[in-house]
C-alpha positions, -999 to +999 in steps of 0.1 A: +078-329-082+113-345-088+143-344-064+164-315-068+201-308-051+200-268-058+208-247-032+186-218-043+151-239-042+124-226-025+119-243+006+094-241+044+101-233+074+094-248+109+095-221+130+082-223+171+061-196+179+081-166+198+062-137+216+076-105+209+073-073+232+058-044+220+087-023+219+097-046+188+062-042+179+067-006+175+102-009+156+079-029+133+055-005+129+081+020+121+079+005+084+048+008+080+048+049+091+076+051+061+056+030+038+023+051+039+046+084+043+061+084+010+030+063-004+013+095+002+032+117-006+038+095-042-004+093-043-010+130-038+012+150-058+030+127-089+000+133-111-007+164-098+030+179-104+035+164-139-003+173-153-009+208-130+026+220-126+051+206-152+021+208-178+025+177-192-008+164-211-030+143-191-028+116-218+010+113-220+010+116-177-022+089-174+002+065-201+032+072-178+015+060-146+003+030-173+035+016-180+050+023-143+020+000-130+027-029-162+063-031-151+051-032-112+028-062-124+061-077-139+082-073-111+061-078-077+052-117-079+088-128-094+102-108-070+081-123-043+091-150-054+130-146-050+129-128-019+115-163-005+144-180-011+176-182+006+208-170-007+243-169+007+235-138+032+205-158+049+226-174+078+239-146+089+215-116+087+183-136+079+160-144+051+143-104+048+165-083+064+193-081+040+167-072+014+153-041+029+186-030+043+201-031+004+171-015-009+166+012+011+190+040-005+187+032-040+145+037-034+151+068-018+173+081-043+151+074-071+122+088-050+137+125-049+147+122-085+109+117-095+104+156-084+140+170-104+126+166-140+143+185-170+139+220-170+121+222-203+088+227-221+061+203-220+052+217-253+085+211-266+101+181-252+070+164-236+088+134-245+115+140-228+093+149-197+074+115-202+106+093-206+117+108-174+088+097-152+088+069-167+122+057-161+119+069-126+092+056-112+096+026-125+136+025-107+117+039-074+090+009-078+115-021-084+133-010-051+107+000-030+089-034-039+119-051-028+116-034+003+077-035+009+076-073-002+103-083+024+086-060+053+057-070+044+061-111+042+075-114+078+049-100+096+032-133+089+063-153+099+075-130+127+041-125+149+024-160+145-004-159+172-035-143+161-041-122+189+000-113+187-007-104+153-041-082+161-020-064+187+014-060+167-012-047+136-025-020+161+004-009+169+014-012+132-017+009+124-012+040+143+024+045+133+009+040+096-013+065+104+008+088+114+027+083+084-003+094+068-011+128+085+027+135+077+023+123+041-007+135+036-003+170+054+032+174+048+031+186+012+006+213+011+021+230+041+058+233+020+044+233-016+037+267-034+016+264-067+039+275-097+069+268-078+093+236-085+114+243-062+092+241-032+083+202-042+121+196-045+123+216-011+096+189+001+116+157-015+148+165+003+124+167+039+107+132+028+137+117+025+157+131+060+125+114+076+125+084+060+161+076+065+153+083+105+121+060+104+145+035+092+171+036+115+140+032+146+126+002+122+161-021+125+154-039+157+122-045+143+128-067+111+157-082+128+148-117+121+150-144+151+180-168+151+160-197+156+132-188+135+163-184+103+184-215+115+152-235+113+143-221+079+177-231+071+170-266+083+141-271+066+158-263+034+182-290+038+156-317+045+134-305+012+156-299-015+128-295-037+129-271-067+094-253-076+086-234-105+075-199-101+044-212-126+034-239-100+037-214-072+013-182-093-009-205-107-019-220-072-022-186-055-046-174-082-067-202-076-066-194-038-105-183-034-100-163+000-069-149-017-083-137-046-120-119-027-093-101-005-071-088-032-103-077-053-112-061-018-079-045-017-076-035-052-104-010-053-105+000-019-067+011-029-085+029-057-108+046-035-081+060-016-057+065-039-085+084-061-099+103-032-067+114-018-052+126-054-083+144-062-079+167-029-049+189-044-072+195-078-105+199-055-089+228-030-073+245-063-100+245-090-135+236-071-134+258-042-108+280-050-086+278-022-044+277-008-028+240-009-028+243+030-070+236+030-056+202+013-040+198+046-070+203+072-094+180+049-071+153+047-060+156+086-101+153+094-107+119+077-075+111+095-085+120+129-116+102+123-092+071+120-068+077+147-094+085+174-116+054+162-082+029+162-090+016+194-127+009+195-120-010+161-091-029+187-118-037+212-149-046+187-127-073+166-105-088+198-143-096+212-157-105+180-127-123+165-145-120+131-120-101+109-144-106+082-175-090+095-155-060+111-143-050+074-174-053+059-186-027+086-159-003+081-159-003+045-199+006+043-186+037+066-167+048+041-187+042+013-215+061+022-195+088+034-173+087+002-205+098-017-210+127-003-184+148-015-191+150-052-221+174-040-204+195-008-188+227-018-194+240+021-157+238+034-177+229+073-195+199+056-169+190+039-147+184+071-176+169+094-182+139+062-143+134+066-143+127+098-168+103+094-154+090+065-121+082+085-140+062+111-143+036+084-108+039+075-095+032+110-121-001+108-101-013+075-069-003+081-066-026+118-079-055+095-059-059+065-029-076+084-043-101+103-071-107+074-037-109+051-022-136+075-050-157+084-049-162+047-012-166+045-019-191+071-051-213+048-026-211+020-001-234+042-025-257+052-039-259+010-006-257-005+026-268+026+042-244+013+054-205+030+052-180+005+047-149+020+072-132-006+050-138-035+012-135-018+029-100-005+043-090-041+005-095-053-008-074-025+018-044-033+007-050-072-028-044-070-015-013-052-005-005-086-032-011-107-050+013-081-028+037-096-036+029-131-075+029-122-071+064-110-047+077-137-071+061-166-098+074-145-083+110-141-071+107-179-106+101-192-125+127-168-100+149-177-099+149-217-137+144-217-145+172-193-118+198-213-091+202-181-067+227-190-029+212-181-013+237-166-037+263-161-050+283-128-083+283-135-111+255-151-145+254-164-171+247-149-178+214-170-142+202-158-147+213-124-180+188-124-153+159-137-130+169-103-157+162-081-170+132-100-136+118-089-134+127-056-164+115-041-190+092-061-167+071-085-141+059-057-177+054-036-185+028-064-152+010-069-152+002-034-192-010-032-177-033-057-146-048-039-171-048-003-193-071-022-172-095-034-155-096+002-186-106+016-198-127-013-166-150-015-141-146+016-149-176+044-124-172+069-150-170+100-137-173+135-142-209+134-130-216+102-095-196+117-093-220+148-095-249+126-069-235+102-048-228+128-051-268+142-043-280+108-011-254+104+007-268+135-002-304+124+021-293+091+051-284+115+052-253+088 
């Protein structure tokens, strides 16, 4: 690469390792409740409102969600990519702090205006609907990636000892999950079927609670002096300018990388299918108020939580990340299965909480997996780029959400769902629970065997990588 004097290249850092407590650990964590909370609450009832309540045509709703996840795959990896560099705020506030901070209000703002479309007929102006979630999901998902990517990339940087990171990711995980059980439980306790005003109701509650998780998340993302003036440093020693090109095309050829994200893609798709599903499962398969959405979601969930810390104690002895996902994702795919056949409300709950012990045994993994591969890519590439592997991760989120709105789309049309109406046939009732149990069940079979086909990092493999990464002074 040729010598370049411009102030806004990418550049390394050299930062010492720092122990944090786990007070700050929590504060941390505190992102990561807000992040699955309105997450959920996005996954469970966009589709839903638009298709079932607004009465918008699956096609024209399934397109929507289309274009929203094509302009996500646009914007996550440049963005990535610019959130890695410095810029004129990075002295004083740090390198991702001034990002979320910025972000916050416009992604919350564009969050509640999702659920205040035009009051007008889908029949009529359907177009008008359509442009309407376009426009604002797409505004809610270039500032909430913003936000995510910048939360997400310092976790890497901040907590750089593995079992720092396995600790802090704990912790991370059980305020996630209880930004779950809100998420997820929060919106069939306040919504009314028929009644827009309830989800708007709801939008106004998500966003008092996410400005709250935000304020106990500051001291968290507060970015260490030394760890920024050392950043700094490095950036006047390599004044090299890199092409966002170089920088894609070398994380697409990352091998570990690429198993993980497949891994993450459709187990994203699982959950994202499985969890969308519920509100059209409790109203047309068994025939039931939006508050049963509530207690089948909270069972896989206490599965999780109650599970958290045996998951804790099985991969700090084991200290093979790789293995202990592999085990929790078979958990939940043969528990996943299951539910295209169980109309028994009992049955139904005792398979979710089995499900969720898997889920607890992914969800502890997928950070410190996601930085001992942040950490290889160092040691491959000398470069830190946890702006743009984290805008990849928070993309395939997206295309999770295409898989299930093509998926719904096609079920849907195929199966002859009624937008709009109380009732279904029994032909489109079979197509609800197609996609509730046995389809997400597949996609995730997929993404487990690719994992364990093509990801390496074993504990040994880790120790070495971690030899080679202080050898880099990176």
């Amino acid at each position: 690469m040729n010598e370049k004097t411009d102030p806004n290249d990418i550049c390394d850092e050299e930062v010492a390792e720092i122990s944090y407590s786990k007070k700050i650990m929590a504060s941390y964590g505190f992102g990561n409740f807000m992040w699955e909370f309105i997450e959920g609450v996005i996954v469970i009832l966009v589709f839903f409102f638009y298709e079932a309540e607004i009465g918008l045509s699956s096609t024209l709703t399934a397109l929507g969600f289309i274009i929203f996840a094509l302009w996500n795959g646009l914007n996550d990896p440049l963005l990535g990519y610019l959130t890695d560099r410095p810029n004129r705020l990075t002295r004083r506030w740090g390198r991702r702090f001034p990002w979320m901070i910025i972000t916050f209000i416009p992604w919350l703002l564009c969050f509640f205006l999702i659920f205040t479309p035009p009051n007008v007929s889908p029949k009529e102006s359907p177009w008008l609907l359509f442009g309407w979630l376009v426009l604002t999901t797409c505004a809610f998902d270039t500032f909430f990636s913003i936000w995510y990517v910048s939360y997400g990339s310092l976790f890497p940087d901040k907590f750089r000892v593995r079992s720092e990171r396995l600790t802090a990711a704990g912790i991370t995980v059980y305020l996630g999950f209880f930004g779950i059980v809100l998420g997820f439980l929060l919106p069939p306790s306040i919504i009314s079927y028929g009644q827009i005003s309830s989800y708007i109701i709801l939008a106004l509650i998500c966003v008092v609670i996410a400005i709250f998780a935000m304020i106990m998340l500051i001291p968290g993302i507060r970015e260490d002096k030394t760890m920024v003036e050392n950043f700094l440093a490095k950036c006047e020693e390599k004044k090299e300018k890199e092409s966002i090109y170089l920088s894609i095309k070398q994380v697409v050829k990352h091998k570990n990388f690429i198993a993980f994200i497949i891994f993450f893609l459709l187990y994203q798709s699982l959950t994202i299918m499985m969890t969308s599903s519920f509100m059209y499962f409790v109203r047309y398969v068994i025939k039931t108020e939006a508050y049963v959405a509530t207690i089948i979601m909270g069972m896989f969930l206490i599965g999780g939580i109650v599970t958290l810390p045996f998951w804790l104690k099985y991969s700090n002895k084991t200290k093979d990340y790789r293995k202990t996902l592999i085990i929790a994702s078979s958990i939940m795919i043969c528990f996943a299965i299951p539910l295209t056949f169980l109309t028994d409300l009992t049955l139904i709950l005792i398979t979710m909480i089995l499900f969720g012990i898997g889920v607890g045994g992914v969800w502890i993994m997928i950070s410190p997996i996601h930085a001992d591969i942040i950490d290889e890519s160092v040691t491959l590439f000398e470069k830190r780029r946890e702006g743009l592997y984290g805008g990849f991760r928070y993309f395939t989120g997206r295309v999770a959400m295409v898989i299930q709105a093509i998926t719904f789309a096609l079920i849907h049309v195929s199966t002859g769902f009624i937008e709009g109406a109380g009732t279904q046939t029994s032909f489109a009732i079979l197509g609800i629970q197609l996609h509730t149990g046995i389809i997400p069940a597949i996609l995730m079979a997929i993404g487990t065997l690719i994992f364990w086909k093509f990801y390496d990092i074993t504990p040994d493999k880790a120790t070495k990588i971690k030899q080679e990464l202080k050898k880099t002074g990176l």
